[in-house]
C-alpha positions as a Markdown table, in Angstrom:
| # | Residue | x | y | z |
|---|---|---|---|---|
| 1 | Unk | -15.4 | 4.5 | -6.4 |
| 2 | Unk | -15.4 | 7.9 | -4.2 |
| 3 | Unk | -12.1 | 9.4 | -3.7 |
| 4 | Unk | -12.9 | 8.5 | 0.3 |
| 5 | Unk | -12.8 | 5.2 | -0.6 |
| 6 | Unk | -10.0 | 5.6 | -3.3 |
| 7 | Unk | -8.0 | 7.2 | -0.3 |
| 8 | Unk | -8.3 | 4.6 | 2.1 |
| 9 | Unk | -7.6 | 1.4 | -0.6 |
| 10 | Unk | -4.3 | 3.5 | -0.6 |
| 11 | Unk | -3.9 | 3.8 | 3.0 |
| 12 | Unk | -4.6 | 0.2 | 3.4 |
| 13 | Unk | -1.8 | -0.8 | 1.2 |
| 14 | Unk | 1.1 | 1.7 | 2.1 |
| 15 | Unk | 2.5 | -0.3 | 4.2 |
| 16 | Unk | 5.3 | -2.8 | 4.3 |
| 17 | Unk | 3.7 | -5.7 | 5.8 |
| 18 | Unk | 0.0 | -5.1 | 3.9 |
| 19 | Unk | 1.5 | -4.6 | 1.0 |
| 20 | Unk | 3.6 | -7.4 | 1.3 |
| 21 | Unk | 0.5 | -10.0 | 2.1 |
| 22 | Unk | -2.1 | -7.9 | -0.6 |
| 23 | Unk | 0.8 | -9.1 | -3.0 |
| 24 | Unk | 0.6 | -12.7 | -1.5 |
| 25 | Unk | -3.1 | -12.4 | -1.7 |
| 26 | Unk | -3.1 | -11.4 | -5.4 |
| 27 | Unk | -0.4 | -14.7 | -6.1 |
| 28 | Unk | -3.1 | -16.6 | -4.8 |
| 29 | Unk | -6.0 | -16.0 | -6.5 |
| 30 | Unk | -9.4 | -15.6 | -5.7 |
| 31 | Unk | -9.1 | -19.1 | -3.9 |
| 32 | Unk | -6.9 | -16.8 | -1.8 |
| 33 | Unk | -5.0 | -18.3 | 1.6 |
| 34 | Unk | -5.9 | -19.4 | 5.3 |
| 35 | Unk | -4.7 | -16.9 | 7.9 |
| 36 | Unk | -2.0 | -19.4 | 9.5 |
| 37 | Unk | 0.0 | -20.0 | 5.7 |
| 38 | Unk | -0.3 | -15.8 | 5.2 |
| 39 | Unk | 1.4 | -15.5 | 8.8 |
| 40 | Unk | 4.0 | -18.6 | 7.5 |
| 41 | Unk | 4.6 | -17.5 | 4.6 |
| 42 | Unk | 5.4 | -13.2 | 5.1 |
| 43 | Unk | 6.7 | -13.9 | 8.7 |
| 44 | Unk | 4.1 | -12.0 | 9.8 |
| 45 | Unk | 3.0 | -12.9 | 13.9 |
| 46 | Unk | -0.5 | -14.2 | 14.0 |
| 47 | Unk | -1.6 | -11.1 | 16.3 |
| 48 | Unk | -0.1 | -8.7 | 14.1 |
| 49 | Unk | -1.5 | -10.0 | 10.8 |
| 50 | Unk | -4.8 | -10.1 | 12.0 |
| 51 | Unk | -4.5 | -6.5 | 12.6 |
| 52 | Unk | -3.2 | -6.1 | 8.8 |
| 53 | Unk | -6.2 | -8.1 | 7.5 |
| 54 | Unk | -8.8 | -6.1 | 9.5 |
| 55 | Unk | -7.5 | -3.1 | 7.8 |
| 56 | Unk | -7.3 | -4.2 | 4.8 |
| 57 | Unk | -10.7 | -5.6 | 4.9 |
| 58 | Unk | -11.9 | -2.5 | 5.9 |
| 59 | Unk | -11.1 | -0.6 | 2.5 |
| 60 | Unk | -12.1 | -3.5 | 0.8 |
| 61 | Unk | -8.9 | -5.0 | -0.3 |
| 62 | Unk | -9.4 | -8.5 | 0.8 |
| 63 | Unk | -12.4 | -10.4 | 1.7 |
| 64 | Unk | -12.9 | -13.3 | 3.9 |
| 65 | Unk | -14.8 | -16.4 | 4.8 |
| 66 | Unk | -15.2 | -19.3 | 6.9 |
| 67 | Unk | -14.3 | -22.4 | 5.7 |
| 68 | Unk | -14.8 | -25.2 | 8.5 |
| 69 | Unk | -12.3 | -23.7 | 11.3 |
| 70 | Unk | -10.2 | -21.5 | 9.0 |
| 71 | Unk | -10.6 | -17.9 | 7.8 |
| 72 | Unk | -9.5 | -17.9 | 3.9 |
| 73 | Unk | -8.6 | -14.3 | 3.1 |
| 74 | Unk | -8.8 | -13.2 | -0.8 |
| 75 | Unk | -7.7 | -10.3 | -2.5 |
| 76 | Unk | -10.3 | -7.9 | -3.7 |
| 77 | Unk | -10.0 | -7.8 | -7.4 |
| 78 | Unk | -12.9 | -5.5 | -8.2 |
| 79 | Unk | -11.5 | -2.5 | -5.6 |
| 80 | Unk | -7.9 | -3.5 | -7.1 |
| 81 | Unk | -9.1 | -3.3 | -10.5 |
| 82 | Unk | -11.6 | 0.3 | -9.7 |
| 83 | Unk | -8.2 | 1.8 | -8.0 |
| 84 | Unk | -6.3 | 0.7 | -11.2 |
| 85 | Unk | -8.7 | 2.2 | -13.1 |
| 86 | Unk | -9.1 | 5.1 | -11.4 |
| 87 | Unk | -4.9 | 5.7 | -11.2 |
| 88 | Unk | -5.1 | 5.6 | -14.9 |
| 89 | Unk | -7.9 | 6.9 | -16.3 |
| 90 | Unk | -6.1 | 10.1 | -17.7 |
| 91 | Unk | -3.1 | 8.8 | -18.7 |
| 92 | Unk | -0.9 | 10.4 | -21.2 |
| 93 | Unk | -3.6 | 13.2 | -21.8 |
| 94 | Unk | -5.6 | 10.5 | -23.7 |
| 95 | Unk | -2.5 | 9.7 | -25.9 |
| 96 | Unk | -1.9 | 6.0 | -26.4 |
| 97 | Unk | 0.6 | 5.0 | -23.6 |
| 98 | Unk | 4.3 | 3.8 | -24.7 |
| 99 | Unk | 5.4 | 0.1 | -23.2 |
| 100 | Unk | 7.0 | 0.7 | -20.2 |
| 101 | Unk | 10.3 | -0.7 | -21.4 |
| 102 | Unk | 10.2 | 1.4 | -24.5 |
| 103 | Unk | 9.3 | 4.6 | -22.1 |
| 104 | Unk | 12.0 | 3.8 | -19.8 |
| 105 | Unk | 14.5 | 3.2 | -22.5 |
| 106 | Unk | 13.7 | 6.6 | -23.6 |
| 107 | Unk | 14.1 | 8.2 | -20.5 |
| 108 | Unk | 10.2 | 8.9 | -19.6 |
| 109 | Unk | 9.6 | 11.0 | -16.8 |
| 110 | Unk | 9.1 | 9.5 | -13.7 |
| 111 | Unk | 9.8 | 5.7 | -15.5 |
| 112 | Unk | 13.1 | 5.9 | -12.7 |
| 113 | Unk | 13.7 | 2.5 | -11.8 |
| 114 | Unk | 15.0 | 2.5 | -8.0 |
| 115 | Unk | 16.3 | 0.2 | -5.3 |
| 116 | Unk | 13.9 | 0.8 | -2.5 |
């Protein structure tokens, strides 16, 4: 994955309400959700969602098809998984990572737990 594309995956997501139905979306499944139980579910106006889903779909964080009148929207596990990956790769300068209860416990760097 190009960092263009890593960048926008990133974009698509920070945000309250995409993040918010991505997270939904990843619940789900790869059977994934019609548009009308992600707008009932997140509270999410059927005009604004659609706007969250186009974006999303264009970093390739959800896919979609047709299925009789509905849209079923999936998350993207491949670009979740590549932007995973990618977040990662380097981790601990190639040292085996600690469990993150254990790394927190020992007061790890950036392992802050906050209430936001």
């Amino acid at each position: 994955m190009e960092i263009k594309s890593i960048v926008s995956a990133l974009a698509a997501l920070a945000q309250e309400s995409r993040l918010t139905i991505f997270r939904l979306l990843v619940q789900a499944g790869p059977t994934g959700l019609p548009a009308g139980k992600i707008s009932e579910v997140t509270g999410i106006a059927p005009s604004s969602l659609s706007f969250h889903l186009k974006e999303m779909s264009h970093a390739s964080m959800v896919t979609s098809r047709q299925e009789g009148r509905f849209v079923i929207y999936a998350a993207n596990f491949c670009t979740m998984n590549t932007l995973i990956t990618f977040l990662t790769e380097n981790c601990c300068q190639g040292e085996p990572c600690m469990p993150e209860s254990l790394a927190c416990a020992v007061g790890d760097v950036g392992c802050e737990r906050s209430n936001h």
